[in-house]
N, C-alpha and C positions, 0 to 999 in steps of 0.2 A: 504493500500500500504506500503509495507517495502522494498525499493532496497537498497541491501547492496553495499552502496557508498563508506562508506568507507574499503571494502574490496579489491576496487580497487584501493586503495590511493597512492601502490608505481607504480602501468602501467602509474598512472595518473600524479605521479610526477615525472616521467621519460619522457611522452610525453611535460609537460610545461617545462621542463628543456628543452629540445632538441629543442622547437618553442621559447624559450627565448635566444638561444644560436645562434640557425638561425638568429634571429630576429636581435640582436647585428651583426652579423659579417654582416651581408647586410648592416649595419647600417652604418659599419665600411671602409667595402669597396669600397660601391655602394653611399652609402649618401640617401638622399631626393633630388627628381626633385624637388628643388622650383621653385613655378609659379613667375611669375611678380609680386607679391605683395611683393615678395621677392627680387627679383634678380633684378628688374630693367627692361626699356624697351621702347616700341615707344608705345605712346598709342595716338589714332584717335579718333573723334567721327563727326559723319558724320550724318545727318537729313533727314530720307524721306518722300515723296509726302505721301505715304500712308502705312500704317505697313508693315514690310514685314516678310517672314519666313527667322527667323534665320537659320536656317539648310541650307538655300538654298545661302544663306550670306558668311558663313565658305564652302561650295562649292567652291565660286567665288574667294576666299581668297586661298582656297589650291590650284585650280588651276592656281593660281598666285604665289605660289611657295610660301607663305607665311608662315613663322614659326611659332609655337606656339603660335598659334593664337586663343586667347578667345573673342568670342562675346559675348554678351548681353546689355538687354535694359537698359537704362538712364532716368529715371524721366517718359517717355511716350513710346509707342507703336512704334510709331515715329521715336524718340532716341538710338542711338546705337553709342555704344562703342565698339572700338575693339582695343584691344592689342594683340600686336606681339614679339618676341624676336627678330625680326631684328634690325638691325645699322639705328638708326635715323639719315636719315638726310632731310634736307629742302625741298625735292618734293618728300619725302613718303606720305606726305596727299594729294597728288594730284596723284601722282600715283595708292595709295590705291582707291581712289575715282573713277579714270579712271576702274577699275579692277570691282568695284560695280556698274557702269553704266550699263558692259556689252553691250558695242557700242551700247548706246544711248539708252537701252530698258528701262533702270529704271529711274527713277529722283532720285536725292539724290545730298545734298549739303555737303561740307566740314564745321565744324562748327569749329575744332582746331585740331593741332596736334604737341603733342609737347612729349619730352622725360620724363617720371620717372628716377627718379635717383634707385640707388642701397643701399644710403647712410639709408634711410628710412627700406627699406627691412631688413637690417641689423639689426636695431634697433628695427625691430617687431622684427627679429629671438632671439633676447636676452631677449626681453620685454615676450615673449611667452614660451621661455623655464623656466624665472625665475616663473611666473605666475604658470607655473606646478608644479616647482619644491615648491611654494607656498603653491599651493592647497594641494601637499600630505600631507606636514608639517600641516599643519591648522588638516587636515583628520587626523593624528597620536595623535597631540593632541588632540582633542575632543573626540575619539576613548577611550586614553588613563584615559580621566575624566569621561566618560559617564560608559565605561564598565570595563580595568583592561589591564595594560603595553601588558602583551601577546595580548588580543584583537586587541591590537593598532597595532602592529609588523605583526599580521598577513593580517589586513585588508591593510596597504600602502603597502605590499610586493604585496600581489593581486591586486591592484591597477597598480603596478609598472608594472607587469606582466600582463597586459590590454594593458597600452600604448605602452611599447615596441613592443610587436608583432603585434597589429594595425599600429604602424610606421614601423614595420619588415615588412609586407606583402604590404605596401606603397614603400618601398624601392626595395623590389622581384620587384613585377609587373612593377614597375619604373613610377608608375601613378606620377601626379603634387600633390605637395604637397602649399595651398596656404591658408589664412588666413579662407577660409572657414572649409578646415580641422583641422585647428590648434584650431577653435570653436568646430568642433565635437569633438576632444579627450579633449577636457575639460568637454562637457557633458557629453561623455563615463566615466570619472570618478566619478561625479555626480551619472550618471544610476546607476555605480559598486557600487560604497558606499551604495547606498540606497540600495539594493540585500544583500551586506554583511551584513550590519546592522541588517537587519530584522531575518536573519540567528544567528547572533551575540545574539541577541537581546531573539528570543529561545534556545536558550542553555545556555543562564544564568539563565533561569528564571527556563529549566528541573534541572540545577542543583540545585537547592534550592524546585525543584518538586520531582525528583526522589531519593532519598537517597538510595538507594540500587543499583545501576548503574554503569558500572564504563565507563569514559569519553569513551569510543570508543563506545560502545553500544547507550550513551546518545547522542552523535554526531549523527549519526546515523538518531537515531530515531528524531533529528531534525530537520534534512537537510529533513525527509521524509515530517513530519509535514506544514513544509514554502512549500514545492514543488509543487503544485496547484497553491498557490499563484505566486512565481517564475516564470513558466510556462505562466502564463493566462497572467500576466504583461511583459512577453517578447516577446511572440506572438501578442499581441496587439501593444505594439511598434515597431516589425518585419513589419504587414502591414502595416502600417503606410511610414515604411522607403521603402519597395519594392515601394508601389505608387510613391512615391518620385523618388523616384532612376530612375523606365522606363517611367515617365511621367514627372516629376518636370524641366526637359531640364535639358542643358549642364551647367549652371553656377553654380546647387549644383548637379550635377553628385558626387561628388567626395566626395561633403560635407556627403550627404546621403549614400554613401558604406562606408564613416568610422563611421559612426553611423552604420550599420547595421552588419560592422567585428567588432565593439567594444562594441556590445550589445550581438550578441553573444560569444563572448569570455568572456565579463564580465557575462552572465550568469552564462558560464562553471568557471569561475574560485569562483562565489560566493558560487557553490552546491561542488566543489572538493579543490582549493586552499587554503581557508583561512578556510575551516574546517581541512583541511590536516596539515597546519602550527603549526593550536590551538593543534592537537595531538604530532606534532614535540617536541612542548614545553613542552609536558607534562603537559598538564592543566588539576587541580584538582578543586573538591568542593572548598577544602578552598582556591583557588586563587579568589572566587567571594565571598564565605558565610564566613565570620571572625568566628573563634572559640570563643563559648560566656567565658564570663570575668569568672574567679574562685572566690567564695566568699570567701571574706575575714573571717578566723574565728575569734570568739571574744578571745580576749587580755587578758582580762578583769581575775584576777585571781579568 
């Protein structure tokens, strides 16, 4: 198999330019719907006679004109939690409760219901962006010890180019963004680095293999090399995330599509991106293999 990848490298660097550009200005104008783990809110939890289906639960909730309303279970089958973005006040858990009764058809108790502040939210949203902005620095460096500065430059820029447009296409669609997404784009960086590396990781090793090559051809035939592996390990992780995603229910709904838009994005950007960057720069043999030392001649008259 030889697909000439990088002959496509300026379509390809013109389309992540254009999903990087989207991805900001949504970013810019639109924001992130943060969920309640962010923003604050009324949050209920309420005990019933015998399990019930949640779907049928968030039903009874929308038909009560209920906002932004996340259910799920608590500790048991039983247990159920539910937040709302409405105005708490003192007979929303009993209202809420009256609304899950269903004129008397269901049993269910009130167990608490009290406000989330906003103040917390906040304090993930800071604690979460610095965490990223972490991860890539940590990723630059070791990038930069293990393989060679360009390596590093191109692996966090593809990185960077992950998260943005998985939070660009979170912003488009206007889905919630909530602590359980803010864990998927820190795996998506995870998945990415592991994909570039291993790409990273061939191409240092053809150039100290191939000596008659020159870096566009040796690229190349790299990205061909890894592409099986690539491939086999991203559809594996794809099913994985699809069962997830139409089965796993509503509380990693959200969690599982940014895993599944950040695993394929970070594919794409580990087979075109960070090999693209490495040509940008201009990388040669001797950025990896040091020219050997000249002997010294003897002095000596």
């Amino acid at each position: 198999m030889n697909i000439p990848f990088m002959a496509m490298r300026k379509v390809v660097a013109m389309i992540s330019i254009a999903m990087v550009l989207v991805s900001l200005g949504s970013l810019a104008v639109k924001g992130l719907k943060f969920g309640l783990d962010f923003t604050g809110g009324s949050l209920i939890e309420v005990q019933y006679a015998k399990a019930p289906a949640l779907d049928e639960v968030r039903t009874l909730l929308a038909e009560g004109d209920y906002q932004d309303v996340t259910v799920q279970n608590f500790g048991s089958p039983v247990d159920v939690v539910v937040r709302m973005g409405n105005a708490y006040t003192p007979t929303l858990g009993d209202e809420v409760l009256s609304t899950l009764r269903d004129n008397g058809s269901v049993k269910v108790e009130l167990m608490r219901s009290e406000y989330v502040g906003g103040q917390v939210g906040e304090e993930l949203r800071e604690q979460g962006g610095l965490g990223m902005l972490l991860a890539l620095a940590i990723v630059m460096v070791y990038v930069a010890v293990r393989f060679q500065f360009k390596f590093s430059v191109a692996s966090v820029v593809a990185l960077a180019h992950d998260v943005i447009i998985t939070l660009g296409i979170f912003s488009l669609l206007g889905l919630e963004f909530d602590l359980t997404v803010l864990a998927a784009i820190l795996a998506v960086i995870g998945y990415s680095l592991n994909d570039t590396i291993v790409v990273c990781d061939r191409i240092r090793e053809n150039f100290r293999i191939m000596r008659d090559t020159t870096p566009y051809d040796l690229i190349n035939e790299s990205i061909n090399q890894t592409l099986d592996r690539t491939i086999i390990t991203s559809m594996t992780t794809l099913f994985v995330l699809v069962v997830l995603f139409f089965f796993g229910g509503e509380s990693i709904h959200n969690f599982s599509l940014a895993l599944l838009i950040g695993i394929l994005i970070g594919t794409y950007s580990s087979i075109f991106v960070a090999a693209n960057l490495l040509l940008a720069q201009n990388i040669t043999r001797e950025d990896l293999v040091p020219a050997p030392k000249e002997e010294l001649e003897d002095e000596m008259p």
